[in-house]
N, CA, C and O atoms as a GROMACS GRO file, in nm:
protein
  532
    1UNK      N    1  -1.333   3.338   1.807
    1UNK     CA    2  -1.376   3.203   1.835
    1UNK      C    3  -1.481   3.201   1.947
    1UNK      O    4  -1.594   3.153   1.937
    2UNK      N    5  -1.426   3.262   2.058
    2UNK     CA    6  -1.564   3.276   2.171
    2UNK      C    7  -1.720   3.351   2.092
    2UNK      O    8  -1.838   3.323   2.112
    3UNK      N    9  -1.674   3.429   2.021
    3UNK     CA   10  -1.828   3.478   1.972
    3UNK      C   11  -1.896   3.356   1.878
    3UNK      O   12  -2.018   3.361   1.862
    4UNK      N   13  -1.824   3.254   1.822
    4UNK     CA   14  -1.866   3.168   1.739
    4UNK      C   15  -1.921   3.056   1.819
    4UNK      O   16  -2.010   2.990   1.766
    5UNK      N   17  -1.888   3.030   1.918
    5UNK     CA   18  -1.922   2.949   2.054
    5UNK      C   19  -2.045   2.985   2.098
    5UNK      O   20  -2.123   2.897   2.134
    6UNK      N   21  -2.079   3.114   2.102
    6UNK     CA   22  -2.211   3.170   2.183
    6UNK      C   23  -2.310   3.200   2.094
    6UNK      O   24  -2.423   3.222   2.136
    7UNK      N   25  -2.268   3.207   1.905
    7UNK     CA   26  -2.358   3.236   1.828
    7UNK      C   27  -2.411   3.032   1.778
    7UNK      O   28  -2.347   2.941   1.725
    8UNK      N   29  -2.504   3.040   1.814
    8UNK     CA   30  -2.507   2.906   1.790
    8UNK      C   31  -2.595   2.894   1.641
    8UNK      O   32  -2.645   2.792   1.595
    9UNK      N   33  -2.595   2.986   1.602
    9UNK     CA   34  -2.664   2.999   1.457
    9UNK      C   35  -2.568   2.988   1.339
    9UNK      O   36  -2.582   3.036   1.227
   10UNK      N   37  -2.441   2.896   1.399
   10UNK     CA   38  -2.303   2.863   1.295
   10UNK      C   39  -2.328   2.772   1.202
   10UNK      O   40  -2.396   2.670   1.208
   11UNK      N   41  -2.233   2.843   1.067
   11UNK     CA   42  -2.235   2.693   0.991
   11UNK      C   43  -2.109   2.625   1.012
   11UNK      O   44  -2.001   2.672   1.046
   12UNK      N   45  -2.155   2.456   0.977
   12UNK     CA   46  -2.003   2.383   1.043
   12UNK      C   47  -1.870   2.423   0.983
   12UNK      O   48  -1.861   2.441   0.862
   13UNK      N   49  -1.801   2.432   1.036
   13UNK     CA   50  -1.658   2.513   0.978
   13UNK      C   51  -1.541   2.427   1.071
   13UNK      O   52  -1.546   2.349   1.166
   14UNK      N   53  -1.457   2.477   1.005
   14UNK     CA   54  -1.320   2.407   1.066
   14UNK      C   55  -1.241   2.546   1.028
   14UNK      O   56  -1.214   2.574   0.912
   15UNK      N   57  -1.204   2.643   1.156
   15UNK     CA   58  -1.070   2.692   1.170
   15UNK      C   59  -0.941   2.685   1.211
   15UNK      O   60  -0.950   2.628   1.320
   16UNK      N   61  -0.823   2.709   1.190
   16UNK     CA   62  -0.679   2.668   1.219
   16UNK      C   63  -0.631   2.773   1.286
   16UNK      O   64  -0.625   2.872   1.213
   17UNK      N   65  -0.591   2.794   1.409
   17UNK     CA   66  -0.552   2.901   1.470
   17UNK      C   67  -0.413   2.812   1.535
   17UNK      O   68  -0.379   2.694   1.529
   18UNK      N   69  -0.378   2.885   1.572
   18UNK     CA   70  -0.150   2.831   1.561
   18UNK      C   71  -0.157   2.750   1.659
   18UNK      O   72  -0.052   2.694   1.628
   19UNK      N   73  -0.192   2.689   1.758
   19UNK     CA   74  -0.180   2.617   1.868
   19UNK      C   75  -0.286   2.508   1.827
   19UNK      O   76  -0.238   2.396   1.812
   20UNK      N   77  -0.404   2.518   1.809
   20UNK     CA   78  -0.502   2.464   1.826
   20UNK      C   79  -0.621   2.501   1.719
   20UNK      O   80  -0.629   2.618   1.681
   21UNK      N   81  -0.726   2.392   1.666
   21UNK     CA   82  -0.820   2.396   1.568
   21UNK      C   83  -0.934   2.370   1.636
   21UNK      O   84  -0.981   2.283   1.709
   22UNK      N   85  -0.972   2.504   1.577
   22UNK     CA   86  -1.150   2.476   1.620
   22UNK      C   87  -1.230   2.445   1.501
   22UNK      O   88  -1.194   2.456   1.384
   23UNK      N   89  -1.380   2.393   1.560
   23UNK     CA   90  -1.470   2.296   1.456
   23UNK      C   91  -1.571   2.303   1.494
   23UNK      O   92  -1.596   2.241   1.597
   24UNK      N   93  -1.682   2.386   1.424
   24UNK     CA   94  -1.811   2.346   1.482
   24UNK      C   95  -1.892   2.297   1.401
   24UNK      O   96  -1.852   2.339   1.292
   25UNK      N   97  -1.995   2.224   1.381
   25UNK     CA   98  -2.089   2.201   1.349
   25UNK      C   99  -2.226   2.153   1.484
   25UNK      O  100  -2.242   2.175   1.604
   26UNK      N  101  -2.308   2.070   1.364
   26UNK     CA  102  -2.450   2.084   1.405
   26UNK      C  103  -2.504   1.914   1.475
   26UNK      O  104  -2.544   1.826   1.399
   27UNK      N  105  -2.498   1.900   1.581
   27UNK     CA  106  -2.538   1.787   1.616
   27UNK      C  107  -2.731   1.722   1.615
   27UNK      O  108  -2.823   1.772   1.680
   28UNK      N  109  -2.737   1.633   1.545
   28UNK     CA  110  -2.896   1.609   1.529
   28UNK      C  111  -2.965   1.499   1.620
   28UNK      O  112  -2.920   1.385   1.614
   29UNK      N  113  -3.058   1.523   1.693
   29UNK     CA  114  -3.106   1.346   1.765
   29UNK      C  115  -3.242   1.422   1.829
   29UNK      O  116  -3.270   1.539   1.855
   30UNK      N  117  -3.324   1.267   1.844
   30UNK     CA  118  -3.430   1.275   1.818
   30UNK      C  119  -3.524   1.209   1.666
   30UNK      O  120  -3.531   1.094   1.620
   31UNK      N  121  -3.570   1.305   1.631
   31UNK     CA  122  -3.624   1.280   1.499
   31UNK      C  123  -3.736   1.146   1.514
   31UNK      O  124  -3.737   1.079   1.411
   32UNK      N  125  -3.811   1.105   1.602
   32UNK     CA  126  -3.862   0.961   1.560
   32UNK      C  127  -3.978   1.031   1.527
   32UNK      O  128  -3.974   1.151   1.501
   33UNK      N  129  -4.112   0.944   1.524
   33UNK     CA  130  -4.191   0.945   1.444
   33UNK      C  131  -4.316   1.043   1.494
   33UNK      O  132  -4.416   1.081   1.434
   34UNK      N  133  -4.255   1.072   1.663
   34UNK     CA  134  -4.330   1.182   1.773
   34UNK      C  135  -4.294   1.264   1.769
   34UNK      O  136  -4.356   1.362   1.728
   35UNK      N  137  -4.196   1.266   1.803
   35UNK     CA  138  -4.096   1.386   1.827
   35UNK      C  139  -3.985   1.451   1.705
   35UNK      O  140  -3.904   1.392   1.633
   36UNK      N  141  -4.030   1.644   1.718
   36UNK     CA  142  -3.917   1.685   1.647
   36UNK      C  143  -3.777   1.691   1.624
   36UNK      O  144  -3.698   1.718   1.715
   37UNK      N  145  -3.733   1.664   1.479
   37UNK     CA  146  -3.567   1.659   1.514
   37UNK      C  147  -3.519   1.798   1.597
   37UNK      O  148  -3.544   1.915   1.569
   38UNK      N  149  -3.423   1.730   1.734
   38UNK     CA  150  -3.376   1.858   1.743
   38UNK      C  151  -3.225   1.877   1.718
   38UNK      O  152  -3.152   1.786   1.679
   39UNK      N  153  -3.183   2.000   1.743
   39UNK     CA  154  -3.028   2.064   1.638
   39UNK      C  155  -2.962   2.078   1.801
   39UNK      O  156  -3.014   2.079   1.912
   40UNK      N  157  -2.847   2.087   1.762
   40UNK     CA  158  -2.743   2.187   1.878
   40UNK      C  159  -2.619   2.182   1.821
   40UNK      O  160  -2.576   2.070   1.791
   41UNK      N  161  -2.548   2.284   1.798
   41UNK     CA  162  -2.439   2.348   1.824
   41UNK      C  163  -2.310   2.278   1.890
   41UNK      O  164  -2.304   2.280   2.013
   42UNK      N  165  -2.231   2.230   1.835
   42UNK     CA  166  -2.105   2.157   1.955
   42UNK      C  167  -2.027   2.219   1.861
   42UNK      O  168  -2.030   2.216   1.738
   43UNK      N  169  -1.939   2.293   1.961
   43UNK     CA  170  -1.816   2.343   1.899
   43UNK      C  171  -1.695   2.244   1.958
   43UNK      O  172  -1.720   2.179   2.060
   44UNK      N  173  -1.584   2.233   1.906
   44UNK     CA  174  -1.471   2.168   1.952
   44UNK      C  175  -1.372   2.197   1.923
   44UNK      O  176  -1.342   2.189   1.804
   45UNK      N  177  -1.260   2.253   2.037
   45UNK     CA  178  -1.155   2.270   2.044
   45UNK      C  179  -1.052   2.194   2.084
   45UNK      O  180  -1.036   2.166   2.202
   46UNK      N  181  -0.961   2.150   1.978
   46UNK     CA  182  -0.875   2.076   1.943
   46UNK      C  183  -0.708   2.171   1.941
   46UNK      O  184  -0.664   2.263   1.873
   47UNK      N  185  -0.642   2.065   2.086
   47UNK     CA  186  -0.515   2.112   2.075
   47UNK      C  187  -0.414   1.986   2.073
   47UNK      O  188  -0.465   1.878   2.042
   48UNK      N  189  -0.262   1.989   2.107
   48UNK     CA  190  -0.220   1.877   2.090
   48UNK      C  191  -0.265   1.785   2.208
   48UNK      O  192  -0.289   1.666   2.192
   49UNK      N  193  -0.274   1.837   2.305
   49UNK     CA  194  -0.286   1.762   2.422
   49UNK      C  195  -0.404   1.747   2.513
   49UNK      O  196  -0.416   1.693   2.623
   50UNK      N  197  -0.515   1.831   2.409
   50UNK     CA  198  -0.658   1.862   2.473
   50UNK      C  199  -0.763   1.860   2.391
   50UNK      O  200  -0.746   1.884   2.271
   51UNK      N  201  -0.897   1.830   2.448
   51UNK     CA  202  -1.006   1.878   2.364
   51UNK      C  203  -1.120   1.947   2.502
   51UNK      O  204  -1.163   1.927   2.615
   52UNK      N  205  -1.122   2.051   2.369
   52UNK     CA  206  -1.270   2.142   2.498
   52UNK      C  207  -1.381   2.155   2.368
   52UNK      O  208  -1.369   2.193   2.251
   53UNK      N  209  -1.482   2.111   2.439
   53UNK     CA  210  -1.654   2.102   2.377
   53UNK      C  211  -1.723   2.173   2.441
   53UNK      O  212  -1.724   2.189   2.563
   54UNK      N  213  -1.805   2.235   2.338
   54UNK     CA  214  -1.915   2.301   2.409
   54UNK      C  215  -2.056   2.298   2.334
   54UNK      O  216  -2.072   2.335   2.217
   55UNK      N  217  -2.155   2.250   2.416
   55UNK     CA  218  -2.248   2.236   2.377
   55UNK      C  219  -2.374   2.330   2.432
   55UNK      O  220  -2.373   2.375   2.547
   56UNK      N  221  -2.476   2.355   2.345
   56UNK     CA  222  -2.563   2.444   2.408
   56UNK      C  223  -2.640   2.426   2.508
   56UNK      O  224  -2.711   2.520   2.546
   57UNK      N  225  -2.643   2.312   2.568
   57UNK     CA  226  -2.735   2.247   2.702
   57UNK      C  227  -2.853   2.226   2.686
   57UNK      O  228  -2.945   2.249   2.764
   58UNK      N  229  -2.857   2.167   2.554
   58UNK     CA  230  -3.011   2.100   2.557
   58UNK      C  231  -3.006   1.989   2.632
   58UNK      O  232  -2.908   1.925   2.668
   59UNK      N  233  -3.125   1.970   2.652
   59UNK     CA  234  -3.110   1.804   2.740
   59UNK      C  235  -3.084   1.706   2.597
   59UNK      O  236  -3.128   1.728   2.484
   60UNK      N  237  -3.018   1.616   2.634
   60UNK     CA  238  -2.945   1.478   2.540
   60UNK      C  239  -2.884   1.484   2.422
   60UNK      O  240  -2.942   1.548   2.334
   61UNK      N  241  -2.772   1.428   2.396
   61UNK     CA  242  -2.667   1.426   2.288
   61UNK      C  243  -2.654   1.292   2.256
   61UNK      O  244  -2.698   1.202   2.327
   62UNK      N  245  -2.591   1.275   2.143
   62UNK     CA  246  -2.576   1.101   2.122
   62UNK      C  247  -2.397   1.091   2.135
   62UNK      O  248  -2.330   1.064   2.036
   63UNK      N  249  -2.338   1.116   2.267
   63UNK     CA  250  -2.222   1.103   2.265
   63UNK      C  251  -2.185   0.977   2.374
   63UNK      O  252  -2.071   0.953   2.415
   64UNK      N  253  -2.320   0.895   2.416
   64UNK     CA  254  -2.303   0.827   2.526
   64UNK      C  255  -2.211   0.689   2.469
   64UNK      O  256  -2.161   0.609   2.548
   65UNK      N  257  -2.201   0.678   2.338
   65UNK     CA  258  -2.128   0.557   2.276
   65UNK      C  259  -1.987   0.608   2.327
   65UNK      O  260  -1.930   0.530   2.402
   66UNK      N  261  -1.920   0.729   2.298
   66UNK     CA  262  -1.854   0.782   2.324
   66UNK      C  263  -1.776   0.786   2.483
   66UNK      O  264  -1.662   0.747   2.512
   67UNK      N  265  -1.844   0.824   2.541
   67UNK     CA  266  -1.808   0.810   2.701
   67UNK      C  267  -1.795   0.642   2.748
   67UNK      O  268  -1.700   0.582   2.796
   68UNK      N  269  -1.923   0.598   2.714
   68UNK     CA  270  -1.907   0.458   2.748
   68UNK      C  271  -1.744   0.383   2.755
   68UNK      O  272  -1.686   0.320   2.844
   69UNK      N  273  -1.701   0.427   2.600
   69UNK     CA  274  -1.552   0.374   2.611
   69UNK      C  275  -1.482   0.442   2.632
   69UNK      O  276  -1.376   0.388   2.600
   70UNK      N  277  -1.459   0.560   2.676
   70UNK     CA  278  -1.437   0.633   2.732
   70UNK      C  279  -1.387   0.584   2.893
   70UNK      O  280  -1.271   0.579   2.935
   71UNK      N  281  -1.522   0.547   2.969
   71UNK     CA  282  -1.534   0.493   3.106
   71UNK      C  283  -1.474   0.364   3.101
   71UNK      O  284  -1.399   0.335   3.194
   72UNK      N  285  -1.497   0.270   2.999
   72UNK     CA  286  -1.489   0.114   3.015
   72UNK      C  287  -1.334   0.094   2.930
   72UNK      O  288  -1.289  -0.012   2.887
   73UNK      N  289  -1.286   0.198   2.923
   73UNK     CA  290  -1.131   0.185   2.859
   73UNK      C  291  -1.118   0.078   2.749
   73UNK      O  292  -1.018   0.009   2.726
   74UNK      N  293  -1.252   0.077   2.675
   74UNK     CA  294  -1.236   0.007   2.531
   74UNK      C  295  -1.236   0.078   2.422
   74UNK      O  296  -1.300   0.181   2.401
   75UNK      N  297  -1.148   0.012   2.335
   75UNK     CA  298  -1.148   0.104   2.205
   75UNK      C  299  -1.018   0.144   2.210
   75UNK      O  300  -0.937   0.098   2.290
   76UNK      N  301  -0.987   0.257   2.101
   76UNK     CA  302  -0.854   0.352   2.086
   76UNK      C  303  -0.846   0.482   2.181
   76UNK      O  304  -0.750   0.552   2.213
   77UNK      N  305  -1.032   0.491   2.226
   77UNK     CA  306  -1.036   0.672   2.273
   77UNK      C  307  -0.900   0.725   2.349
   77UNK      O  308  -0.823   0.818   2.330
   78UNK      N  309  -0.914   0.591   2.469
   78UNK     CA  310  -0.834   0.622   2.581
   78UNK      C  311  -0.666   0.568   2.547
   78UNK      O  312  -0.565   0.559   2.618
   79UNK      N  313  -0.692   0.544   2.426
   79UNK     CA  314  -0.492   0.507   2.384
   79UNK      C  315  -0.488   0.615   2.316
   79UNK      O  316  -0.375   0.650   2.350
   80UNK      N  317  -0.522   0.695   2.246
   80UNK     CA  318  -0.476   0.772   2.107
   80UNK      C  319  -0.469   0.903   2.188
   80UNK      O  320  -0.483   0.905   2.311
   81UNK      N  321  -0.443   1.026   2.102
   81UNK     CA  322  -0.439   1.108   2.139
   81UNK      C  323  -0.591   1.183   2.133
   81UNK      O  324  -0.698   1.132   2.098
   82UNK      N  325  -0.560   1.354   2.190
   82UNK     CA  326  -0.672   1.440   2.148
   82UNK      C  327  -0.728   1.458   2.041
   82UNK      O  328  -0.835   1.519   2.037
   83UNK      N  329  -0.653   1.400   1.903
   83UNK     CA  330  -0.722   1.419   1.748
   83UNK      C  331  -0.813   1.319   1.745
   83UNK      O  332  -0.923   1.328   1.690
   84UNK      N  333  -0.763   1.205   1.815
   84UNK     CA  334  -0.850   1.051   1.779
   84UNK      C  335  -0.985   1.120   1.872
   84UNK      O  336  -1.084   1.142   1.801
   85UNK      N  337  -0.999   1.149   1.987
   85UNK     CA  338  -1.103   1.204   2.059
   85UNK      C  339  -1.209   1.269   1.978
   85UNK      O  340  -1.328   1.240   1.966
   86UNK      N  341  -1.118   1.392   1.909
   86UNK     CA  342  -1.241   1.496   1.819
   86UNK      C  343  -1.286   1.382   1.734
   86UNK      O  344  -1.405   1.352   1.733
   87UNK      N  345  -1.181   1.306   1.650
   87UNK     CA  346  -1.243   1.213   1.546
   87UNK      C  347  -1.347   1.154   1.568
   87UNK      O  348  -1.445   1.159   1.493
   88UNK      N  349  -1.340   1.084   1.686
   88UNK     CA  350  -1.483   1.008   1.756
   88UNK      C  351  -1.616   1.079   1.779
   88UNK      O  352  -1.733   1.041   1.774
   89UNK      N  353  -1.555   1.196   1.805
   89UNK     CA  354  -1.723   1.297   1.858
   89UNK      C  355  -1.792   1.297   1.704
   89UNK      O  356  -1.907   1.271   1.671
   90UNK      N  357  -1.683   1.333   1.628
   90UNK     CA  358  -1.733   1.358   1.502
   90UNK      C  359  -1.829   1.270   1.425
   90UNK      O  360  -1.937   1.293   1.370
   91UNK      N  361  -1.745   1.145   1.441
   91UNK     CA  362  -1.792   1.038   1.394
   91UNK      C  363  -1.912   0.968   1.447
   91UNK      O  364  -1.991   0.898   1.383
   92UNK      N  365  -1.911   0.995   1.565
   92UNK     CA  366  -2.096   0.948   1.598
   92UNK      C  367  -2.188   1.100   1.583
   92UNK      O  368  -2.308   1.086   1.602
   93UNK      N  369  -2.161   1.179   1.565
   93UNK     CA  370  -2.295   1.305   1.562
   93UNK      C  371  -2.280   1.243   1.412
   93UNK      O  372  -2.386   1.183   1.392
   94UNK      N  373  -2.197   1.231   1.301
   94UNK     CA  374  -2.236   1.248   1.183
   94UNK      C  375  -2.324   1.074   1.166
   94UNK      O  376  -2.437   1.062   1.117
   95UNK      N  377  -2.250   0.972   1.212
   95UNK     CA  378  -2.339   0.819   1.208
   95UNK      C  379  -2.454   0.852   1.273
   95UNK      O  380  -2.548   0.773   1.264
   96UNK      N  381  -2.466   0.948   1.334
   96UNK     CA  382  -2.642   0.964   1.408
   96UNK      C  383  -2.702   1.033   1.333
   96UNK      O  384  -2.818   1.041   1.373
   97UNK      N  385  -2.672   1.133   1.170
   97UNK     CA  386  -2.765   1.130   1.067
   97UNK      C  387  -2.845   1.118   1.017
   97UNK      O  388  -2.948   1.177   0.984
   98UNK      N  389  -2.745   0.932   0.997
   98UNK     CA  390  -2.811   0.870   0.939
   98UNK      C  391  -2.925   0.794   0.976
   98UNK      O  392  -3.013   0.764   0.895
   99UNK      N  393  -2.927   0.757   1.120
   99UNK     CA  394  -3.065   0.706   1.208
   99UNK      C  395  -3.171   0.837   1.196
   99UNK      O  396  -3.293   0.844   1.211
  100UNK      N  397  -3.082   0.926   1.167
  100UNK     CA  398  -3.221   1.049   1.160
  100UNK      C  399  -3.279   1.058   0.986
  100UNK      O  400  -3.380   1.122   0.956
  101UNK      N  401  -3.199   0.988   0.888
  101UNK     CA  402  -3.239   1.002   0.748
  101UNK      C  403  -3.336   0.880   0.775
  101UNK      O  404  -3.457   0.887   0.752
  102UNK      N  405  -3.284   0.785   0.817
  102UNK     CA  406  -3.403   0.649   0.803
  102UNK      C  407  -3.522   0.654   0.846
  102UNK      O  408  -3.624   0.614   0.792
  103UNK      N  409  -3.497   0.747   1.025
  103UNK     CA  410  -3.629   0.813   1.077
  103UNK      C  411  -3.735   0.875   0.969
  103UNK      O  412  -3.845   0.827   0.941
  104UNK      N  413  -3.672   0.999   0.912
  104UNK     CA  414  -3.755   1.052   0.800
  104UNK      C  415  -3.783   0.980   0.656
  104UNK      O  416  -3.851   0.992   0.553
  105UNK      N  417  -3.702   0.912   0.708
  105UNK     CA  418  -3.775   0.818   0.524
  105UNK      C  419  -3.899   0.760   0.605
  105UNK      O  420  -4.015   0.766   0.564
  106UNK      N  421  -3.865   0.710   0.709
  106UNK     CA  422  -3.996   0.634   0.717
  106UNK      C  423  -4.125   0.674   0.756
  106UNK      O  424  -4.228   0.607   0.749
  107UNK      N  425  -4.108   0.808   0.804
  107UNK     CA  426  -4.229   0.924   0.839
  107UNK      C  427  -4.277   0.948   0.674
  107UNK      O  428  -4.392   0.981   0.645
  108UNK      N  429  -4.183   0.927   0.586
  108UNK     CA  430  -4.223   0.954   0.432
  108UNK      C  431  -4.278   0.905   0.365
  108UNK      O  432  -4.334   0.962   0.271
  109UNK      N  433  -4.287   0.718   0.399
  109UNK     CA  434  -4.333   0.671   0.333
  109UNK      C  435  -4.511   0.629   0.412
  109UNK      O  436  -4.609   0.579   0.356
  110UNK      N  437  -4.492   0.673   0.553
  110UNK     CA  438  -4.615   0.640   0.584
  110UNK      C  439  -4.694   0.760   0.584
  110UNK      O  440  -4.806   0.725   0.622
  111UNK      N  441  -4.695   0.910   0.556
  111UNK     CA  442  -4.733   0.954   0.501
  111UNK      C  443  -4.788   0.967   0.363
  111UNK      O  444  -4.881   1.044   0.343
  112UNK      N  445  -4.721   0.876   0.240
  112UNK     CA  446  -4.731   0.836   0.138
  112UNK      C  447  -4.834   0.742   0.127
  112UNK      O  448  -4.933   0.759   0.056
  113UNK      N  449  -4.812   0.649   0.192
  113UNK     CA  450  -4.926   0.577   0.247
  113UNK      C  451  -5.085   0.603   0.277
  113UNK      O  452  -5.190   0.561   0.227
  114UNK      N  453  -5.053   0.694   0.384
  114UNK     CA  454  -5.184   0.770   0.421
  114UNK      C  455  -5.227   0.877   0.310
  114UNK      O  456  -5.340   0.926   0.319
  115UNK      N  457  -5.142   0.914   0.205
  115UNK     CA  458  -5.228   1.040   0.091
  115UNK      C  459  -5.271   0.928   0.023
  115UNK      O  460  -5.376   0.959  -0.034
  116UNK      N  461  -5.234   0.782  -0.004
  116UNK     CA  462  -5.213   0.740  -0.115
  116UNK      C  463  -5.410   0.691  -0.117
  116UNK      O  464  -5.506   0.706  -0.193
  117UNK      N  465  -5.378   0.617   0.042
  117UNK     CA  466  -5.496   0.520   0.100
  117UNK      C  467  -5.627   0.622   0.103
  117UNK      O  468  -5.717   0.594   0.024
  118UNK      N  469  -5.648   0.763   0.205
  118UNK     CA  470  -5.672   0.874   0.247
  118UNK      C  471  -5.635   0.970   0.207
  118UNK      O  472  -5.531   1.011   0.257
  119UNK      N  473  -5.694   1.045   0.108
  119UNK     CA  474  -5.572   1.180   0.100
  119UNK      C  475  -5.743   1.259   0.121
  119UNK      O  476  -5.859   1.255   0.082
  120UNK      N  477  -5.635   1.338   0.223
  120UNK     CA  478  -5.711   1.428   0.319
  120UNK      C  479  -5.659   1.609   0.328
  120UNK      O  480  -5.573   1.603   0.241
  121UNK      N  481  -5.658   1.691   0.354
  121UNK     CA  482  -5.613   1.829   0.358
  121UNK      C  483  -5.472   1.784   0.524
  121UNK      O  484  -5.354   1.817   0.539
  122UNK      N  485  -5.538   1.725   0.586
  122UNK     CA  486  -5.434   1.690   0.661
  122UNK      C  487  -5.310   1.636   0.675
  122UNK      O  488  -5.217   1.662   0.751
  123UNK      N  489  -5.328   1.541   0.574
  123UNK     CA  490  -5.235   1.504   0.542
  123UNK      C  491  -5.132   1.547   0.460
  123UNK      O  492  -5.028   1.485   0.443
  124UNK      N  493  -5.160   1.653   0.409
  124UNK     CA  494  -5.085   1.736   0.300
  124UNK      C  495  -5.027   1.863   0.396
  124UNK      O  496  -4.918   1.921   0.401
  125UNK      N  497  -5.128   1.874   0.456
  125UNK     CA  498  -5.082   1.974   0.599
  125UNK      C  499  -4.930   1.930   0.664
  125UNK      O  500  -4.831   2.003   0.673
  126UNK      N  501  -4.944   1.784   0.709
  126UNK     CA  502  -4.870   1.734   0.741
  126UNK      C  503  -4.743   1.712   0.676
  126UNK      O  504  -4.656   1.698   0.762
  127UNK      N  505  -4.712   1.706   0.596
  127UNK     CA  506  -4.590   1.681   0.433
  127UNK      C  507  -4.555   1.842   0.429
  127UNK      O  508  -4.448   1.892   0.464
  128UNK      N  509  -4.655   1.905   0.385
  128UNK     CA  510  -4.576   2.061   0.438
  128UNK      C  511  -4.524   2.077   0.521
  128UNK      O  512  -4.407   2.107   0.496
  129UNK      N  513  -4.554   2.073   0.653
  129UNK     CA  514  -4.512   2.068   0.758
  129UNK      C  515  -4.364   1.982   0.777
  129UNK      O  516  -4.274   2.045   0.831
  130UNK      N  517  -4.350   1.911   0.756
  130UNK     CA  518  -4.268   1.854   0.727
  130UNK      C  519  -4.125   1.900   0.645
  130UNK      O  520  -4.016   1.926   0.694
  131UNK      N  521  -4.162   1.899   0.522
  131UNK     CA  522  -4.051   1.971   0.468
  131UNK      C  523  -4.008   2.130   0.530
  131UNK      O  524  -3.894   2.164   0.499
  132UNK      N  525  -4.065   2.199   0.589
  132UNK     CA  526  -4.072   2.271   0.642
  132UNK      C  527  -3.930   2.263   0.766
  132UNK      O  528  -3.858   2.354   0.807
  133UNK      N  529  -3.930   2.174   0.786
  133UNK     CA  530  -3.851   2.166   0.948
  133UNK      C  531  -3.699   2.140   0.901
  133UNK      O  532  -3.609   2.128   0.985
   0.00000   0.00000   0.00000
């Protein structure tokens, strides 16, 4: 498990080890219309009475929904146990997706736009480029 922690080139998995379940996948944010999507690595370890995360230390995560109620003692975070916790991490990296699918639709269609209006070598440059990432 520690080597799966430090290899951050994981695919998301869920293992069961007798005390406690580990889970990693791929957290996404960023993505707007400047800037590249970027990836990181959060592994999470899930026991009955704990959770330990680890993330690769990029600067920014989208877990601040998370803490917020967390801090402001709204919600279930701070009633439920350590499963409801992982559930939550889970549940906003994967709802932050989808702000990253809408991001790229819409880089898609205004690229579409621009071959449709302009079609230029650049712009095709660009669409490669693109699928590419």
């Amino acid at each position: 498990m520690l080597e799966d922690i430090l290899n951050t080139d994981q695919r998301p998995k869920i293992e069961i080890y007798g005390d406690y379940v580990y889970i990693v996948l791929k957290m996404l944010y960023n993505g707007d219309l400047k800037h590249p999507i970027e990836s990181e690595q959060v592994s999470l370890i899930l026991g009955s009475n704990f959770v330990i995360s680890f993330q690769e230390g990029k600067e920014g995560d989208v877990f601040n929904p998370v803490r917020e109620r967390i801090k402001g003692g709204k919600g279930l975070v701070r009633k439920m146990g350590s499963d409801y916790l992982v559930y939550s991490l889970i549940d906003t990296i994967v709802d932050h997706y989808f702000l990253i699918l809408e991001r790229l639709g819409e880089k898609i269609e205004l690229l579409e736009e621009e071959l449709v209006a302009h079609p230029t070598g650049t712009t095709l440059h660009e669409i490669r480029n693109s699928k590419m990432r």
